[in-house]
Residue frames as qw, qx, qy, qz and C-alpha x, y, z in Angstrom:
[[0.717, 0.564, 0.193, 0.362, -32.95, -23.61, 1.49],
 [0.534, -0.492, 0.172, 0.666, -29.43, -21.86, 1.47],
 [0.400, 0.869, 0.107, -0.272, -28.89, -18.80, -0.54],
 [0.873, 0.257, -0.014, 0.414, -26.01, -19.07, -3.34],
 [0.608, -0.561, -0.260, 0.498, -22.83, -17.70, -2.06],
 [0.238, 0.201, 0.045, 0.949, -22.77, -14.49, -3.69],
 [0.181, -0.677, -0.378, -0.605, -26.02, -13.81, -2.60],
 [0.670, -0.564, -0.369, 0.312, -25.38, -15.07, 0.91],
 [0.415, -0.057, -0.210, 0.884, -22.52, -12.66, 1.06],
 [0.177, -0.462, -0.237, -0.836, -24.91, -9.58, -0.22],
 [0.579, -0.669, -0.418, -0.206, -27.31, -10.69, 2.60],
 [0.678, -0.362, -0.363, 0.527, -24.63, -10.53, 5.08],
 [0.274, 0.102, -0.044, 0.955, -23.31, -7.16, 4.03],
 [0.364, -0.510, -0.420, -0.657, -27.12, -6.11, 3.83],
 [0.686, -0.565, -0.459, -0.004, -27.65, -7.32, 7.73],
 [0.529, -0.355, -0.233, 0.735, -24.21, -5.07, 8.92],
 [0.004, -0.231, -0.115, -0.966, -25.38, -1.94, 7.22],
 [0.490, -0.591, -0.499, -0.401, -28.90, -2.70, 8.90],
 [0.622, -0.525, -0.328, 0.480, -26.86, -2.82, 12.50],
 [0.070, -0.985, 0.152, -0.042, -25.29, 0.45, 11.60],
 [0.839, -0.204, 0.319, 0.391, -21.83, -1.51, 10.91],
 [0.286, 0.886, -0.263, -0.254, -19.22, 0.72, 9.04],
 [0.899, 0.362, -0.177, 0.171, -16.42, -0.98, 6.91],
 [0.862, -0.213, 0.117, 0.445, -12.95, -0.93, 7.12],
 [0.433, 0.095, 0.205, 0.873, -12.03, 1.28, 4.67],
 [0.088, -0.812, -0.257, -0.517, -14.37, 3.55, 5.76],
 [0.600, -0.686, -0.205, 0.356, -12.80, 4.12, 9.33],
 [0.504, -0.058, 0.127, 0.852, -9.72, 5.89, 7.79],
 [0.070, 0.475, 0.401, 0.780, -12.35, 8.33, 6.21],
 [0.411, -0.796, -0.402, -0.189, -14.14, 8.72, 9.51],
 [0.731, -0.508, -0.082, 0.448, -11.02, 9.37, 11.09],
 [0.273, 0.121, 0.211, 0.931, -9.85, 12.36, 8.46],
 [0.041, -0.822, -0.519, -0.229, -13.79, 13.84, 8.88],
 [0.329, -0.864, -0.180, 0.336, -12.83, 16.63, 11.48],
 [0.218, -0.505, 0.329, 0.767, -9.78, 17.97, 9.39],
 [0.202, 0.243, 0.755, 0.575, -11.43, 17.66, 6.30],
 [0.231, -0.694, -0.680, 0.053, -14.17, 19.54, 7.70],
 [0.468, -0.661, -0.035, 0.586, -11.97, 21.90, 9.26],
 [0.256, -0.354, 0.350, 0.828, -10.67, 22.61, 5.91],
 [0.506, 0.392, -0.024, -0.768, -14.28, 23.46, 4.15],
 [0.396, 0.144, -0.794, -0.438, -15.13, 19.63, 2.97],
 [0.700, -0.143, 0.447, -0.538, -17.92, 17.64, 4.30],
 [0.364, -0.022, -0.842, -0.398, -18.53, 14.25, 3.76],
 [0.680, -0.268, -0.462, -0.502, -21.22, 12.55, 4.08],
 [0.707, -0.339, -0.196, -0.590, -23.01, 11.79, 7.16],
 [0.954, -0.291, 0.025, 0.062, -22.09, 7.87, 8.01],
 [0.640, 0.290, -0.344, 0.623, -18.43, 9.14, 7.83],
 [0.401, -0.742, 0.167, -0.511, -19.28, 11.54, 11.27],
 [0.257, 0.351, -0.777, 0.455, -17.17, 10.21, 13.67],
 [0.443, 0.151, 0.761, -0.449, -20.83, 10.08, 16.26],
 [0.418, -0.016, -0.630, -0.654, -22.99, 8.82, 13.22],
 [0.418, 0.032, 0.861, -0.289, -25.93, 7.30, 13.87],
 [0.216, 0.113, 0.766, 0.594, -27.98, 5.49, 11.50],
 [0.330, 0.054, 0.010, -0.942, -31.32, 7.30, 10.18],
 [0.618, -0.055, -0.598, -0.507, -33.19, 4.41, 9.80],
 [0.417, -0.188, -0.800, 0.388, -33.02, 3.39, 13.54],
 [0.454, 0.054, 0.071, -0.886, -35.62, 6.11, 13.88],
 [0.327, 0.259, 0.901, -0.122, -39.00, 4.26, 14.68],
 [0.554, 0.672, 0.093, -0.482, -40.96, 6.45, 12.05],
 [0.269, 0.645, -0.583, -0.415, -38.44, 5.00, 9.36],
 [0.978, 0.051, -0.008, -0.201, -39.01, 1.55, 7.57],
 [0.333, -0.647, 0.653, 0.211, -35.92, -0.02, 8.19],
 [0.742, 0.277, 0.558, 0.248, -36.66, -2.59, 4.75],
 [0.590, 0.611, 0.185, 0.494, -35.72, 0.09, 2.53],
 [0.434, -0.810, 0.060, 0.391, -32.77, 1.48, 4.27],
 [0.550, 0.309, 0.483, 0.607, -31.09, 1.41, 0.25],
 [0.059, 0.885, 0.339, 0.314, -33.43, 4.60, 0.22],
 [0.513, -0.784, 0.084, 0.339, -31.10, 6.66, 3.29],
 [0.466, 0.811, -0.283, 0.211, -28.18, 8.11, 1.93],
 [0.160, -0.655, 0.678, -0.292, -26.38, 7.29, 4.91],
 [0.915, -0.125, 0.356, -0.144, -26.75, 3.43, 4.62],
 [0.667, 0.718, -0.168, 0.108, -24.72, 3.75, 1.42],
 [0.547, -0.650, 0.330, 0.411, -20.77, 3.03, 1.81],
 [0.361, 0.806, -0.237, -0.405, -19.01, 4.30, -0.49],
 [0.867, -0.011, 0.462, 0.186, -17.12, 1.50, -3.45],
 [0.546, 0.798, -0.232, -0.108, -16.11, 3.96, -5.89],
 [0.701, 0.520, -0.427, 0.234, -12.72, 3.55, -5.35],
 [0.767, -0.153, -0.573, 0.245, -12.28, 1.32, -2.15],
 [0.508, -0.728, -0.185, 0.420, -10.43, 3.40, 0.52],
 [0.505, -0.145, 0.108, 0.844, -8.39, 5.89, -1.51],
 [0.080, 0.289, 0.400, 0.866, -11.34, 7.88, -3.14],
 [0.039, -0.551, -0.832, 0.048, -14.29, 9.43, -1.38],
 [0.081, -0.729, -0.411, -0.542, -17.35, 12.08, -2.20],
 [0.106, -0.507, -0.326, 0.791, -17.92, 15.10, -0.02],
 [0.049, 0.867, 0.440, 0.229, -19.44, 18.46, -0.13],
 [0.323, 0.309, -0.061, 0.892, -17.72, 22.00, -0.46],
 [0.082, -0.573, -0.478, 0.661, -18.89, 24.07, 2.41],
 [0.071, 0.485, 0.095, -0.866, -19.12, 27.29, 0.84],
 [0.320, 0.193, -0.276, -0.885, -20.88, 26.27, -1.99],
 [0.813, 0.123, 0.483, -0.300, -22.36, 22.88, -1.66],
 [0.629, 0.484, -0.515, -0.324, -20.65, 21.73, -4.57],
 [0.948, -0.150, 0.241, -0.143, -20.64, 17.78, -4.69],
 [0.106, 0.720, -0.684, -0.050, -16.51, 16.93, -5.03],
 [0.980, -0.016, -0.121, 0.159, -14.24, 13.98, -4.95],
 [0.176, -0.815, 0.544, -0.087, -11.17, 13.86, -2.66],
 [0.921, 0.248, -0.295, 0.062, -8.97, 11.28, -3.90],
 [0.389, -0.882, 0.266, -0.012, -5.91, 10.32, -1.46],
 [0.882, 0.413, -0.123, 0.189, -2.69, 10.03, -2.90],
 [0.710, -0.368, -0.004, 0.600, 1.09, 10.48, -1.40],
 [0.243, -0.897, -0.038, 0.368, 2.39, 13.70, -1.06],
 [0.170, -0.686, 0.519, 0.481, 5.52, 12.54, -2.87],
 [0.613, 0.502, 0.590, -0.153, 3.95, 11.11, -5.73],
 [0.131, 0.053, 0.591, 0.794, 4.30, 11.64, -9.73],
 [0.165, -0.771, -0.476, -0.389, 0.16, 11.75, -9.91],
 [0.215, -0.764, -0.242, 0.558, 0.31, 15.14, -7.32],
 [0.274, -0.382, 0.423, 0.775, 3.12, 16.23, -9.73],
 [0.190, 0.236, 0.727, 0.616, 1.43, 15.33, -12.96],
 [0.102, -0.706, -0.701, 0.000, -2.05, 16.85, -11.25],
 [0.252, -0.760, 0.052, 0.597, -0.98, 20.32, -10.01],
 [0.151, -0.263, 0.392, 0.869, 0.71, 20.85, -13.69],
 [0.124, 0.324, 0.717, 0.605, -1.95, 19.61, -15.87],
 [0.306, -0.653, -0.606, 0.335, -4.11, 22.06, -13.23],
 [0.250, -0.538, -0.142, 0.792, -1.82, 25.14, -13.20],
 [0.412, 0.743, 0.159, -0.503, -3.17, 28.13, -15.41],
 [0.006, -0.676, 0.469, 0.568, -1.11, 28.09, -18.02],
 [0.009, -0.098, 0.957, 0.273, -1.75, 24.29, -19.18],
 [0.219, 0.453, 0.772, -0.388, -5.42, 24.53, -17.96],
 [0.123, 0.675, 0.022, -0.728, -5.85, 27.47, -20.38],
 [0.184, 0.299, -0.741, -0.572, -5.21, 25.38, -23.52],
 [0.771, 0.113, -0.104, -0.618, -8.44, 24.47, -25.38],
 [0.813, 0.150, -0.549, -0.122, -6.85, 20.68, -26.12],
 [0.134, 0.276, -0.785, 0.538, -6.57, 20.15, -22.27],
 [0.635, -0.372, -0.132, -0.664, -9.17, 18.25, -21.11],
 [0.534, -0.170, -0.816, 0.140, -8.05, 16.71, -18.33],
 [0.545, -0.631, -0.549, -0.061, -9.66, 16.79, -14.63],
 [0.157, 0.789, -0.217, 0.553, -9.54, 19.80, -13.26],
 [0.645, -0.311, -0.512, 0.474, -8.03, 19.87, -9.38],
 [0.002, 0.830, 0.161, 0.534, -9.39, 22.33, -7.64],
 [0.325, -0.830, 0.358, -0.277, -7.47, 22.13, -4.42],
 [0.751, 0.263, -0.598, 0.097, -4.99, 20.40, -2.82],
 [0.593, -0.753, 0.145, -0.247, -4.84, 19.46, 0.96],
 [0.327, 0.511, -0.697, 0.383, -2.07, 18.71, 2.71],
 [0.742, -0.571, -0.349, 0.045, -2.73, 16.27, 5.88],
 [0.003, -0.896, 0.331, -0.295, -0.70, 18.21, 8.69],
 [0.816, -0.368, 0.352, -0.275, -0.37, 14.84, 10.65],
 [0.849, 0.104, 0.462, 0.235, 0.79, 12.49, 7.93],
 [0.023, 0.726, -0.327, -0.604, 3.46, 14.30, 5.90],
 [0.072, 0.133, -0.671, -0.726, 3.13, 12.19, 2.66],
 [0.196, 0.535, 0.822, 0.004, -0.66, 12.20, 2.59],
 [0.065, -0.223, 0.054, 0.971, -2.44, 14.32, 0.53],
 [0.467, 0.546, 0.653, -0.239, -6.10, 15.08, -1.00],
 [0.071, 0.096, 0.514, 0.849, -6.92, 15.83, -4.51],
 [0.274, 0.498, 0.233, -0.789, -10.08, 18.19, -4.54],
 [0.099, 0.122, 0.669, 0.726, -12.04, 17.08, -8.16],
 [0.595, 0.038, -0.225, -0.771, -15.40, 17.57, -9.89],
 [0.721, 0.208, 0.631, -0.195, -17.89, 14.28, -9.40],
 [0.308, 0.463, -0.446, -0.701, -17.51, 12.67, -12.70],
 [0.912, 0.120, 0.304, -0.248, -19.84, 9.83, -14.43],
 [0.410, -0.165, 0.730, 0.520, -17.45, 7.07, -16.41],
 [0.118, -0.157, 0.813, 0.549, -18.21, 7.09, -20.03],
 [0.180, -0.222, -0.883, -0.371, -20.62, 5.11, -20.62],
 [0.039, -0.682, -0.646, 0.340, -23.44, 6.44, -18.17],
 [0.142, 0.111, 0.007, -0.984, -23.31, 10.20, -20.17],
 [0.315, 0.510, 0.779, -0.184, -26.52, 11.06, -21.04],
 [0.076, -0.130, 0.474, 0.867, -26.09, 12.06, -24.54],
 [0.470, 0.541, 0.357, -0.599, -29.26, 13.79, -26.00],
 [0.487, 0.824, 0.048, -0.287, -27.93, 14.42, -29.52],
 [0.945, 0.265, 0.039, 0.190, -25.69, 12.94, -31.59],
 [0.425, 0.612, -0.362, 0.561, -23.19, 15.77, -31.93],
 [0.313, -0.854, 0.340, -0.240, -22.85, 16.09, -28.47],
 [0.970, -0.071, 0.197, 0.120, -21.62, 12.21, -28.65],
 [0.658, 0.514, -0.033, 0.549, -19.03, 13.53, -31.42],
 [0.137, -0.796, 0.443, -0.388, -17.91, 17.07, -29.34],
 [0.811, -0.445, 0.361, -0.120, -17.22, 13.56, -26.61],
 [0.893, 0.227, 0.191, 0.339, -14.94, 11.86, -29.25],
 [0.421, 0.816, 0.112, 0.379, -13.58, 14.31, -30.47],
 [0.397, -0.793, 0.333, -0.322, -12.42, 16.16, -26.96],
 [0.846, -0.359, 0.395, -0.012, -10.78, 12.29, -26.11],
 [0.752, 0.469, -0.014, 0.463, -8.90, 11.95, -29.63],
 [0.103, 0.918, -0.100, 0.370, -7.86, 15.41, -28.66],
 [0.510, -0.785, 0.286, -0.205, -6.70, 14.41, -25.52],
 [0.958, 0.188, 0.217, -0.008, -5.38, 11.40, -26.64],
 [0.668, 0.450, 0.183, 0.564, -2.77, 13.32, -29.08],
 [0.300, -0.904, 0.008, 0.305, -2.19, 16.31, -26.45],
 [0.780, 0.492, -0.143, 0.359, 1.04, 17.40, -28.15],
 [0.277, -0.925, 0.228, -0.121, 3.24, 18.69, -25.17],
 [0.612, 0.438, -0.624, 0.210, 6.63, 18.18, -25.60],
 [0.134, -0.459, 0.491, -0.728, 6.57, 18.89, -21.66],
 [0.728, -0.252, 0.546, -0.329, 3.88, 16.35, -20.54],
 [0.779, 0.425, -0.460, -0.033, 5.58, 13.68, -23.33],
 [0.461, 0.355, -0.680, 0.446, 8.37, 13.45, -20.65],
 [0.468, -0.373, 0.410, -0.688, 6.36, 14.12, -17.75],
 [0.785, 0.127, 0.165, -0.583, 3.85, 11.68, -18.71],
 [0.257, 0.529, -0.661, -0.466, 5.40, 9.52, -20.75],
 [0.101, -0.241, -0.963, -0.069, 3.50, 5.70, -20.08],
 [0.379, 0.282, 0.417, -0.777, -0.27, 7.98, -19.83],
 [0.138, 0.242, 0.809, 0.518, -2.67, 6.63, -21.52],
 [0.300, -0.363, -0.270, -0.840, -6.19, 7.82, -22.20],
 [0.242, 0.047, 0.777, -0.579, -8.88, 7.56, -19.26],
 [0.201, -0.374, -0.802, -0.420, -12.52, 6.22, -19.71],
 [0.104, -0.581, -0.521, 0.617, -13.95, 8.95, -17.53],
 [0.261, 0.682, 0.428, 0.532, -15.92, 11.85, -18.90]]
């Protein structure tokens, strides 16, 4: 009996992450590790340039290699977004790569810089660094916070549900004459 063909696929993908088989769009990410590294970001493990898998240890059941952190490949956001760790503090980031000569750098970096960051009815995502690639002059990394979309918060209490509305109207109705023109086809995000 033949499995239906979404599952087949899943099985396949399930049988190259058992070989220790990295993707495509994870090579580019294995292939920024050392400078990214270099410049106080880690990522994870199966992006190590000598990875090997942890489940190819004989003490390790290799049926629930889901459980490994390093079997995981990352899908947030295909090949342009991926998780790390901040050396110096272990904080758990997102480096998002986007083009040097970009509007979103431009639009990031202002809605970032003290002055706009300082206003209570700014709530967008902060950006806590920005890397230049030295190699690829219009590549760059945005530096964020891990954030959960929307729907997954894990409101306790009603008002904290409202302070969540409330902060997204807000944003919603930013009044800046300055990011009007910046900005000027933004809409609201479903991130929290």
């Amino acid at each position: 009996m033949s499995l239906p063909p979404g599952l087949a696929e899943l099985a396949a993908i399930r049988e190259e992450i058992l070989a220790g088989k990295r993707f495509k769009d994870e090579e580019i990410w294995i292939s920024y590790q050392p400078f990214l590294l270099s410049r106080g970001y880690k990522l994870r493990p199966r992006y190590s340039p000598d990875w090997q898998p942890s489940w190819k240890d004989a003490a390790i059941d290799s049926t629930k290699t889901h459980l490994y952190e390093d079997a995981i490949a990352s899908q947030v956001g295909g090949a342009d977004i991926m998780d790390a760790r901040r050396v110096t503090d272990n904080l758990h980031v997102v480096l998002k790569k986007v083009k040097t000569s970009s509007e979103e750098l431009q639009i990031a970096q202002f809605l970032s810089s003290p002055a706009v960051s300082s206003d209570p009815r700014n709530h967008s995502v902060p950006i806590f660094d920005v890397i230049h690639h030295p190699e690829e002059e219009d590549l760059s990394f945005l530096v964020m916070p891990v954030l959960l979309r929307v729907d997954e918060l894990p409101f306790r209490r009603m008002g904290e549900f409202a302070e969540a509305v409330r902060q997204y109207l807000t944003v919603a109705h930013y009044p800046s004459q300055y990011l009007q023109r910046l900005i000027p086809h933004a809409g609201s995000t479903i991130y929290a």
